[in-house]
N, C-alpha and C positions, 0 to 999 in steps of 0.2 A: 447659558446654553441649556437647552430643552433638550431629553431623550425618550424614546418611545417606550423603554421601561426603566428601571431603578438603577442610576449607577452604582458600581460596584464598592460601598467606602474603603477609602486608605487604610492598609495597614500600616500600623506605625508601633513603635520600640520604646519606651520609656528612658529616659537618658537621667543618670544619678545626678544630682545637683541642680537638674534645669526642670523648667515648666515645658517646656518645648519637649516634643517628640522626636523620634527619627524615624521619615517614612519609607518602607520598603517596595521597594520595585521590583528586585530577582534574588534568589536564594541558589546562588552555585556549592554543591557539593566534590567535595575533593575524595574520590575511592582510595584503600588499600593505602593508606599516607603514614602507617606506622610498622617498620619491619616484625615489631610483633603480631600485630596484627592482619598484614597479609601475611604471616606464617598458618595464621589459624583459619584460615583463610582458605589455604592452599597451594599460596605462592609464597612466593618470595623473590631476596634482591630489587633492585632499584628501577623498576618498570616506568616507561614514562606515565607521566602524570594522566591521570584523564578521570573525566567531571559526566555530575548529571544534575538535571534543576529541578528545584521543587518550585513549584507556584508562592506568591506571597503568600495567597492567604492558605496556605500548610500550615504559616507560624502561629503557634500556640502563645502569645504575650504572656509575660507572668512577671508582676510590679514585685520591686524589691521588697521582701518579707512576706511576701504572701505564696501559698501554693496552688499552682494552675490543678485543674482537672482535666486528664485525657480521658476523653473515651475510646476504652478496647475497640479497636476497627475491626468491621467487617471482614468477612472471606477466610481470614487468619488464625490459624491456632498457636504461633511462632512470633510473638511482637516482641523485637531486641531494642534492648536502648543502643546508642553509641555517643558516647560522650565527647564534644568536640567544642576549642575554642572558635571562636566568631572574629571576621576583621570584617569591620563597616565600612565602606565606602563613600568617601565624603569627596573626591575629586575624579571623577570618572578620564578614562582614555584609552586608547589604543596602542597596543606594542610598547607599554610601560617596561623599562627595564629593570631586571629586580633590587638595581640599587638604589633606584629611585621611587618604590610599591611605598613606602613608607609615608610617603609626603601625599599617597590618595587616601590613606588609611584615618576616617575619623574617630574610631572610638573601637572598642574590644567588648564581648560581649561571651557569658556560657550558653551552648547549646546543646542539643540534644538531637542526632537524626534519627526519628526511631524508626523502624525498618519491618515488614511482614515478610520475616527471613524465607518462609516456606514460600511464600508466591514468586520472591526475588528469585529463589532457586529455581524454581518449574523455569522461570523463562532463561536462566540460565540454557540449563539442559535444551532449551530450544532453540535458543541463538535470538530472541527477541528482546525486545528493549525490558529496562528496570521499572517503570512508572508503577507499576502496580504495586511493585515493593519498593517505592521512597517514594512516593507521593499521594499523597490521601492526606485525610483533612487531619489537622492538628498534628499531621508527622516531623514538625519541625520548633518545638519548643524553647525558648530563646527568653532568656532574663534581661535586668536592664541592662544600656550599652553605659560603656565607663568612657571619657574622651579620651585618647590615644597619651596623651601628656601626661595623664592623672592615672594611668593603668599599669605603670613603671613595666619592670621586665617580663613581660608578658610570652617573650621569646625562650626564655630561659623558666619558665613558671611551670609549676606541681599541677596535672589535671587530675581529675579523679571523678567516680560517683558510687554514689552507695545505694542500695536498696536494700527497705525495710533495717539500714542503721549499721550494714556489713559491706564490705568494700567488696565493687565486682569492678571496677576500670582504676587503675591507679599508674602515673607515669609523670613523664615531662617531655614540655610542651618540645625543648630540642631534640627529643629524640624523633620528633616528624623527618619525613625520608625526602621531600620537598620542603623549604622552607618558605613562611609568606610571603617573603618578596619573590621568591624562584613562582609560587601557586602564583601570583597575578600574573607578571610576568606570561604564563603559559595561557592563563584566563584570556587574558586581553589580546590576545596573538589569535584568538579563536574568535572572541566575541568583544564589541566594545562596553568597557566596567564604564559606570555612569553612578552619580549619586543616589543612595539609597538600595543599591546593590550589597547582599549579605555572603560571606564566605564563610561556606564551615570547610574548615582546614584538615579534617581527618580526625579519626577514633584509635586510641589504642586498643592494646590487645585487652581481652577478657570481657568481650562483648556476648548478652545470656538473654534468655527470654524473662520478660514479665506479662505479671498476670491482676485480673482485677482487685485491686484494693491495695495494690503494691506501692507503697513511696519513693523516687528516686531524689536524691540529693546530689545533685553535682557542682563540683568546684572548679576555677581556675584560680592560682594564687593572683591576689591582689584586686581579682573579681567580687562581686556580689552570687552569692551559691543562687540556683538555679534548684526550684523545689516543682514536683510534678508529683500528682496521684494518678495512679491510671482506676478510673473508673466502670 
């Protein structure tokens, strides 16, 4: 097939132990999914779940052992990390129930949603949509993906991330206020999850501004750390 200009190339995910990639179709974020964190927030308690999307190509790739480069985005004086694990989806469907989210789940991955807090707020304050403040280029930063078998208790696992070498996000992954089978579950009841769909599951609390030449290190146990410079 011929196009009248350049198509767009695949993004794709680098997967530990394979030559093979994993290619990205949609990037569903999960809001306020850790009680500490909707505390600092503003809220609190067990609000229903709800989602926004970043485009694929938001994701910043970065091969295990090596650190990506962000570039400080435009508009913004306010660019927050939020540290979040990743469920890949490897069997797509509709109205999955969350006892069975597990069997679409290909592989686990560390993320990063980074955020131009001060633009998210303005539309705040005016009742209009987030896109401004989650989505722009490279606002989605994503290490290799691990396969789901080989990435053991991922549910029960220590997140964290550090900048410049001192801890600013540090928790566990159970303390999410939705858990990944309940997030698809809700996902798939809205929109239909298809192969190559990415889930960031939510940031704990102690989410901060960085700034150029800042380094974040982020971890999931049993993950490959997730390394970024903002430039």
């Amino acid at each position: 097939m011929s196009y009248v200009i350049p198509a767009v190339p695949v993004v794709s995910v680098p997967v530990v132990g394979r030559a093979e990639t994993f290619p990205v179709r949609r990037i569903y974020c999960v809001g306020r999914n850790y009680v500490e964190h909707a505390k600092e927030m503003g809220f609190t308690g067990r609000e229903a779940p709800f989602f926004f999307i970043k485009p694929a190509d938001n994701a910043l790739v970065v091969p295990q052992g090596q650190t990506g480069e962000m570039a400080y985005p435009p508009l913004t004086k306010d660019l927050h990390h939020e540290i979040e694990l990743v469920a890949c989806i490897g069997t797509g469907g509709r109205n999955i129930k969350a006892a069975d989210a597990k069997k679409h789940i290909w592989g686990y991955a560390v993320g990063l949603d980074m955020t131009r807090r001060d633009l998210q707020g303005e539309q705040k304050k005016l009742g209009r949509p987030w896109e401004i403040g989650k989505a722009f280029e490279q606002a989605a930063p994503i290490g290799p993906i691990v396969p789901a078998a080989q990435a053991g208790d991922v549910e029960n696992a220590d997140i964290w991330v550090q900048v410049n070498g001192k801890d600013r996000q540090r928790s566990n992954v159970s303390k999410l206020i939705w858990n990944i089978g309940e997030i698809i579950e809700h996902i798939s009841a809205a929109w239909e999850l298809a192969p190559g769909d990415l889930i960031y599951t939510g940031t704990p609390e102690g989410v901060a501004a960085v700034g150029k030449g800042d380094t974040l290190v982020g971890g999931v146990t049993g993950l490959p750390e997730l390394r970024v410079r903002v430039v």
